[in-house]
C-alpha positions in Angstrom: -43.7 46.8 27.5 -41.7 46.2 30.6 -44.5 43.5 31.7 -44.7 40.7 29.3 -45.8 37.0 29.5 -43.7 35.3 26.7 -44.1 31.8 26.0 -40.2 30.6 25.6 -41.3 27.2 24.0 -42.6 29.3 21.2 -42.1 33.2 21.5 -45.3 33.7 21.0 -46.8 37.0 23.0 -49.1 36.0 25.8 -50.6 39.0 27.0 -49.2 42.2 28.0 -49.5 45.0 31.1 -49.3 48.0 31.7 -46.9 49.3 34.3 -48.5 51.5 37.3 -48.9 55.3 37.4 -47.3 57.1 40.2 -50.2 57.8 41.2 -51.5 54.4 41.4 -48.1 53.4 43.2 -49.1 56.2 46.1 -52.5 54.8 47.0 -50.9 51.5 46.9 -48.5 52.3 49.3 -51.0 54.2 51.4 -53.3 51.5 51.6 -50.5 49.0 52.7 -49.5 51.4 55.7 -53.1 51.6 56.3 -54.0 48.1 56.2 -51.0 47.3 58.6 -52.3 49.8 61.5 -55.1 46.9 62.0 -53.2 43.7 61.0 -50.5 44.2 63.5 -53.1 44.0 66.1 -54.2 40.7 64.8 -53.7 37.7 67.2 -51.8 34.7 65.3 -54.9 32.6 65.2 -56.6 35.5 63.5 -53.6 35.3 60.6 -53.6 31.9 60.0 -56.8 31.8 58.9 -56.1 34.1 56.1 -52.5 32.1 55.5 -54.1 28.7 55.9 -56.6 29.2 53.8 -54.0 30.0 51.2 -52.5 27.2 51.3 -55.7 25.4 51.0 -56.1 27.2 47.9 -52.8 26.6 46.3 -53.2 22.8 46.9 -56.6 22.9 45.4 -55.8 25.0 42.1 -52.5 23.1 41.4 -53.1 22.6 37.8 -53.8 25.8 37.3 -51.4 27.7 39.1 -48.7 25.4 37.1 -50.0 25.7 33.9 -49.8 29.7 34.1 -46.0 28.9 35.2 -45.2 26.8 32.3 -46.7 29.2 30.0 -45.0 32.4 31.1 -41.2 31.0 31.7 -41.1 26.8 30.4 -40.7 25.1 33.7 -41.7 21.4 33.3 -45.2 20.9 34.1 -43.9 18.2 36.6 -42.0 20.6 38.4 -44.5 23.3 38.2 -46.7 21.4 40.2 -44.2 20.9 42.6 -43.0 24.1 43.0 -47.3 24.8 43.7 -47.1 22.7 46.0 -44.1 23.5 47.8 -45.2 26.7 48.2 -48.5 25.4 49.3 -46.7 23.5 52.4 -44.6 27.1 52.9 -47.8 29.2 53.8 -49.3 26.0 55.7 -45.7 25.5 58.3 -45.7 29.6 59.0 -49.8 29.2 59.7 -48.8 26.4 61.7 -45.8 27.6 63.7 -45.3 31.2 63.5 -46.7 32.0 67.2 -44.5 29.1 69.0 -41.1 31.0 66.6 -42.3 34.9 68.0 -43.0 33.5 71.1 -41.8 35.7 74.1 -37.9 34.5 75.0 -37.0 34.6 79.3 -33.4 36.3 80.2 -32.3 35.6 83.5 -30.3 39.0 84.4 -28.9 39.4 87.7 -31.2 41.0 88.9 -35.3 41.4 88.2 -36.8 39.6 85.1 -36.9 40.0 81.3 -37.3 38.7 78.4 -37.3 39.4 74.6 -40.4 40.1 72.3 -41.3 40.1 68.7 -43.3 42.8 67.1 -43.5 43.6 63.1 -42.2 46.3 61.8 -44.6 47.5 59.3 -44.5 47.5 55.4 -41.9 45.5 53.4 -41.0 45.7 49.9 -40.1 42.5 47.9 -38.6 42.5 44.5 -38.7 38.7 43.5 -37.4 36.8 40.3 -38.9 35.0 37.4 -37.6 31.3 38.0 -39.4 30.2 41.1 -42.3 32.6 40.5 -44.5 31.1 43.3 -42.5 29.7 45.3 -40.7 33.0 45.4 -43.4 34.6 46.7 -44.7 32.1 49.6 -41.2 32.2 51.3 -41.9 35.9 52.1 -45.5 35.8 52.1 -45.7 32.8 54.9 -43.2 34.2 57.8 -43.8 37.7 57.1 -47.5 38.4 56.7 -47.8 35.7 59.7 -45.0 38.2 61.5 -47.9 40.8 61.3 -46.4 42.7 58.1 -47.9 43.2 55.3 -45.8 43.0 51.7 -46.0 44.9 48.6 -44.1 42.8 46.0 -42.5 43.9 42.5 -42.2 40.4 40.8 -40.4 39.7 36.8 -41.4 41.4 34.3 -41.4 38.1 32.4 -44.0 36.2 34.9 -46.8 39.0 35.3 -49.7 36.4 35.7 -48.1 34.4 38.0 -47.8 37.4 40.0 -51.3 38.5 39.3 -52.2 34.6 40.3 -50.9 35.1 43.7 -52.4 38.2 44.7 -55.9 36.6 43.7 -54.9 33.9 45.8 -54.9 36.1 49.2 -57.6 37.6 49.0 -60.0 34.9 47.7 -58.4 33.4 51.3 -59.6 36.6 52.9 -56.8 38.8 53.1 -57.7 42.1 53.9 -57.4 45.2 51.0 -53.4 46.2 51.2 -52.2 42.7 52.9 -50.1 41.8 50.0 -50.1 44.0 47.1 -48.6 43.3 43.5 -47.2 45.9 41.6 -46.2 46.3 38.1 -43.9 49.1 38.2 -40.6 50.7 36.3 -37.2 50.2 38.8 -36.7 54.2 38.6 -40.2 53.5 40.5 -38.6 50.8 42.5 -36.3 53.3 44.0 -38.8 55.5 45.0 -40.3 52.7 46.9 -37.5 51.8 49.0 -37.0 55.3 49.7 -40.5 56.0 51.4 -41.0 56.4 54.9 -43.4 54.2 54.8 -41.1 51.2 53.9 -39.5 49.5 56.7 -37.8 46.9 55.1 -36.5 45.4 51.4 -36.2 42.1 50.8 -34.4 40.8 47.6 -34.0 37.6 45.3 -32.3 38.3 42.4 -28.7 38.9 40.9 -25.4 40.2 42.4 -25.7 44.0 40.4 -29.6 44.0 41.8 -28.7 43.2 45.3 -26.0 45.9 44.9 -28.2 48.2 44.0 -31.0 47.4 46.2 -28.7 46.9 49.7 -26.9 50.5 48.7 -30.1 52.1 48.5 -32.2 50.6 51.4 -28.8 51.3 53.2 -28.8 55.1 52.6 -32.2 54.7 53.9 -31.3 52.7 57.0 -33.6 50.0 56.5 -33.4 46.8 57.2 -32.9 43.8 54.1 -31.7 40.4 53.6 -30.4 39.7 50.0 -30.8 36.0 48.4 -28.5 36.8 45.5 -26.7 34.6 43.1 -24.7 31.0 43.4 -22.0 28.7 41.9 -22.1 25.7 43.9 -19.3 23.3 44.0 -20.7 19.5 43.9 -18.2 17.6 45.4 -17.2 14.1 44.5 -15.1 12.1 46.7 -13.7 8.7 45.4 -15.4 6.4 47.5 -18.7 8.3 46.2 -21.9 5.8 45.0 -20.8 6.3 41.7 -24.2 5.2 40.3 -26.7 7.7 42.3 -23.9 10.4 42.4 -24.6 11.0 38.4 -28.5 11.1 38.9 -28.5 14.1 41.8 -25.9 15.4 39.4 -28.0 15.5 36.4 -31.0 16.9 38.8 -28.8 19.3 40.6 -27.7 20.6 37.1 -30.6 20.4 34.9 -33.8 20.8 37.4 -35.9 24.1 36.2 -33.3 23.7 33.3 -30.6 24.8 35.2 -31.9 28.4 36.5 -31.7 28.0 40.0 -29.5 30.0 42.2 -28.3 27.0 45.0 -28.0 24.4 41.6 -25.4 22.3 41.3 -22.7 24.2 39.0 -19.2 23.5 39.7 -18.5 19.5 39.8 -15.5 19.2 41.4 -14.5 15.4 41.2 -11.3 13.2 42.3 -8.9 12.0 40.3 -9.5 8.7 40.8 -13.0 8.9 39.5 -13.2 11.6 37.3 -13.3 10.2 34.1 -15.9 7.8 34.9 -18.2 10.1 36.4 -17.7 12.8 33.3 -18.5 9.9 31.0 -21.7 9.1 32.6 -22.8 12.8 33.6 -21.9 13.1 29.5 -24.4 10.4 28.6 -26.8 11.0 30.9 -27.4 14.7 29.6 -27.1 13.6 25.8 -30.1 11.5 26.7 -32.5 14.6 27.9 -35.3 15.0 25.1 -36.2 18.4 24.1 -39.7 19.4 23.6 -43.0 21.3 25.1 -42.9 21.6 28.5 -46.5 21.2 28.6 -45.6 17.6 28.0 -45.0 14.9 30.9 -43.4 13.6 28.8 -40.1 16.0 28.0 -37.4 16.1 29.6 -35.7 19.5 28.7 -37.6 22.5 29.0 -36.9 26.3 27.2 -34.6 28.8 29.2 -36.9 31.5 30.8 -36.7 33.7 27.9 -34.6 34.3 24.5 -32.4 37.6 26.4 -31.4 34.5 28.9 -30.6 32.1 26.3 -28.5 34.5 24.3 -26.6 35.7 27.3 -25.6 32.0 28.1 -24.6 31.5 24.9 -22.4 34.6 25.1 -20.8 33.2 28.4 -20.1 30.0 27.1 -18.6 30.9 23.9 -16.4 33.8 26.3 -15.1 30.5 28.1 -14.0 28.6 25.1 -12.2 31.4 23.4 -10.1 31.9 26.9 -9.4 28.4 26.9 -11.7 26.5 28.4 -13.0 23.3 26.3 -16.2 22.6 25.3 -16.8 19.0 25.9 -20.4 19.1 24.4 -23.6 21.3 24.2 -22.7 25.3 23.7 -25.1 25.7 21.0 -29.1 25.8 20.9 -31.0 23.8 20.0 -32.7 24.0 16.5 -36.0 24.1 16.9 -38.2 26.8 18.0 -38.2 27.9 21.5 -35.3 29.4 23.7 -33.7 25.4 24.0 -29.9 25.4 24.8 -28.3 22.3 24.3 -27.0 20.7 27.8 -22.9 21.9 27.9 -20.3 20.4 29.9 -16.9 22.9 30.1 -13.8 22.3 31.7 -9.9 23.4 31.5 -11.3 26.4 32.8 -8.3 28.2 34.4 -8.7 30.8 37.0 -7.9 33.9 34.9 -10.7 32.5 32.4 -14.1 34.7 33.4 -15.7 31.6 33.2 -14.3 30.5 36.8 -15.9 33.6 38.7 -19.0 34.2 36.9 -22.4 32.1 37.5 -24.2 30.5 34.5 -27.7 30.3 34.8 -29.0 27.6 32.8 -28.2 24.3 31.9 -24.0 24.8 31.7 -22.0 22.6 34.0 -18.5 23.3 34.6 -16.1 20.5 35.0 -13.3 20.5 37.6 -10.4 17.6 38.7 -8.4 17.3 41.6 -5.8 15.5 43.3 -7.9 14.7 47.0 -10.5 16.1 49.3 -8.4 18.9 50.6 -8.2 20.1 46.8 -11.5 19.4 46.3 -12.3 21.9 49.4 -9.7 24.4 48.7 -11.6 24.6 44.8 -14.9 25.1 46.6 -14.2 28.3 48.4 -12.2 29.5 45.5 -15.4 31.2 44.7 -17.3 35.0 45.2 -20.2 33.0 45.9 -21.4 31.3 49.1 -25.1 29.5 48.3 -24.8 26.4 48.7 -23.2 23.0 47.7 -23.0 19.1 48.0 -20.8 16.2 48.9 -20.6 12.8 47.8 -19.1 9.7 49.8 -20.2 6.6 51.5 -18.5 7.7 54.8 -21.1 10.4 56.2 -19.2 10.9 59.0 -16.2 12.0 56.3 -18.8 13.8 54.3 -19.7 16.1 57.6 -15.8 17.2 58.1 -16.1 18.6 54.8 -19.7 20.0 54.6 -18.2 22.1 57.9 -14.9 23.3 55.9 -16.3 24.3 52.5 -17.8 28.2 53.1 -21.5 27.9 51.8 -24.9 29.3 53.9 -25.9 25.5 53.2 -24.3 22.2 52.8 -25.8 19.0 51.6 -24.3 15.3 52.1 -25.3 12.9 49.4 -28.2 14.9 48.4 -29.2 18.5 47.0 -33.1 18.4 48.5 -33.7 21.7 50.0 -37.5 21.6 49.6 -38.2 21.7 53.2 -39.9 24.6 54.8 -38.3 23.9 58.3 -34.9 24.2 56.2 -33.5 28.0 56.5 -32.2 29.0 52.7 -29.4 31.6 52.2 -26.1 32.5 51.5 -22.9 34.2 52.5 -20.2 36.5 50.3 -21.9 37.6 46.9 -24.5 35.2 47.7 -26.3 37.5 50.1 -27.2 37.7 53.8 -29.8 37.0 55.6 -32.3 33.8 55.8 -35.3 32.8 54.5 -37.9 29.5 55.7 -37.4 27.8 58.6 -37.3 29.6 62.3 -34.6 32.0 61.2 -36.7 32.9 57.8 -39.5 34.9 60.1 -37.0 36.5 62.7 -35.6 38.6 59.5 -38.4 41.7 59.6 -39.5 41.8 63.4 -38.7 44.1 66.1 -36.9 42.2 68.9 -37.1 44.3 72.1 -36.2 43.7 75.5 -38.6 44.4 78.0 -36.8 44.1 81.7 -38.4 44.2 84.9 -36.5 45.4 88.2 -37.2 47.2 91.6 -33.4 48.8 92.8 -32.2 52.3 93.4 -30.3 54.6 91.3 -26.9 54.3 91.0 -25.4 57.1 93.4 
């Protein structure tokens, strides 16, 4: 069944779902177009209290809400609750602030007045990925539904509960019947969806071939979309970098949710000078990561998301070494049960080797020297991606001249903390377009229209 929750720690079959009828698809639909004919006319004050109230209840059912997310794809307990209650403060800044961002904007033309207003556009379709599976879901959910959309949402096959979770969570905050609707459906049914009428826009997390897929088809539709796709970011170590707390953010920017996260840390791209130093320590550091449930505080490696994901890494890494990359440790998993992949370090990895190009989504680092800085950023944008990445120095001011010339959506200096919800998230090349959170994240779906105001003659 295409709808599965799988524990990875053990393989053991959760519980499984059946995918919707067509005919269960069309009255969802209908009932989303319907629903938004009133919601539109809602004032902000009148959303919030829905949204709000959501939040409320994420912050309140955090145990919960994690534990189903460790069950169905092994995050760490730890950083299950985190990701709850990230996604908690998500719903609780667009309650907060989305009337002051759609607020009416003043022109000044030469002559009369104007301005620009926001207006929603109608119903959006989101197909969303397994690895953040709630916090994937409040980044549309917050600036959108607050937007006056409403959202009907294909999530992972892998993560059905957590998407089942989420939709229980609305309406126990009130959302009216069609506001945000799940749906467990095929992607031949997916297709149908974007191509409805009553779609207005697409929005995408997911992989390079599914944003492909998706953009070609919402743009044969002319609809709108904003793709968050894949990344390979390049973690840049200069060599008058804090040695010390460079290796811990690079151990977290590899290894946090196990490494599946699109804007991780994956190309570490270090100076001469300091190379072997920080490779020995980054080495050491991820020997010392503990296996085990990740049910347990006290673990500190969790399963990849699934056994197709751990196999497929494996496949990539062993297609690096036998193009001449080196394996400096890891490549294997782990011997126990579970989908556990041994944390990998590569490097040697020559351009023509696949291995340079592709992303690796798990817990795979890939190991890079250079001569200087201007190396280090010509290395960086050597890339089809364009997430995000990092820099490491004492001198900020240094650290800011290359954050401006290495061609990412998002740049971070001496940190990789992009849990802010007043932070916009996106990419540029095969990384996507488009931006989610912050300001920019609720302009993406809204009609901006230009009212202007003048009393003058025709032009004779």
């Amino acid at each position: 069944m295409t709808y599965q929750s799988i524990n990875p720690f053990d393989g053991k079959t959760v519980e499984s779902f059946n995918e919707m009828t067509d005919g269960e698809l069309e009255t969802a639909i209908q009932t989303a177009a319907t629903c938004f004919e009133t919601w539109r006319t809602k004032t902000y004050a009148e959303r919030a209290v829905v949204i709000a109230k959501a939040a409320a209840l994420m912050h309140q059912n955090v145990d919960g809400l994690a534990h189903t997310m460790t069950l169905e794809m092994g995050k760490r307990i730890s950083e299950a609750r985190g990701e709850v209650e990230f996604s908690s403060r998500i719903l609780a800044y667009y309650a907060k602030n989305a009337e002051r961002f759609l607020a009416p904007v003043k022109l000044n033309p030469t002559v009369g007045e104007a301005h620009m207003e926001s207006s929603p556009i109608g119903v959006v379709f989101g197909i969303e990925p397994w690895n953040f599976p709630y916090y994937q879901l409040a980044r549309v959910a917050g600036p959108h539904l607050m937007a006056g959309n409403v959202l009907i949402v294909k999530h992972a096959g892998c993560v059905p509960q957590c998407a089942i979770a989420f939709e229980k969570l609305l309406i126990e905050a009130g959302a009216p019947v069609g506001l945000w609707t799940n749906l467990l459906i095929s992607h031949d049914q997916a297709d149908k969806v974007i191509d409805d009428p009553r779609i207005k826009g697409v929005c995408l997390t997911g992989s390079v071939a599914a944003g492909q897929s998706v953009a070609a088809r919402a743009g044969r539709n002319l609809k709108i979309s904003s793709m968050e796709l894949g990344g390979s970011d390049a973690f840049i170590v200069l060599e008058d970098a804090d040695l010390e707390r460079t290796v811990k953010w690079a151990v977290w920017g590899r290894m946090y949710n196990t490494g599946q996260t699109c804007c991780a840390a994956k190309r570490f791209i270090v100076v001469d000078s300091l190379a072997d130093k920080f490779l020995d320590r980054f080495q050491a550091a991820l020997e010392a990561l503990n296996a085990g449930d990740p049910m347990d505080e006290k673990t500190t490696l969790g399963p990849l998301s699934s056994e197709g994901a751990l196999v497929q890494l494996l496949e990539q890494v062993n297609s690096a070494v036998a193009k001449g990359a080196t394996l400096v440790m890891g490549g294997t998993r782990i011997d126990r049960p579970g989908s556990f992949m041994a944390p990998t370090i590569l490097t040697d990895i020559k351009p023509e080797n696949p291995a340079f190009r592709d992303e690796f989504f798990g817990p795979v680092a890939l190991f890079f020297r250079v001569k200087n800085e201007a190396e280090a950023i010509a290395l960086a944008n050597d890339s089809d991606f364009g997430l995000g990445g990092s820099v490491w120095t004492q001198d900020v001011e240094r650290g800011k001249r290359v954050a401006s010339q290495v061609e990412t959506g998002m740049m971070f200096i001496n940190n990789i903390d992009w849990s802010d919800a007043e932070l916009p998230f996106g990419g540029i090349k095969n990384s996507g377009y488009g931006r989610e959170l912050g300001d920019m994240g609720i302009q993406e779906f809204v009609n901006k229209k230009l009212v202007r105001t003048a009393t003058m003659d025709a032009p004779t």
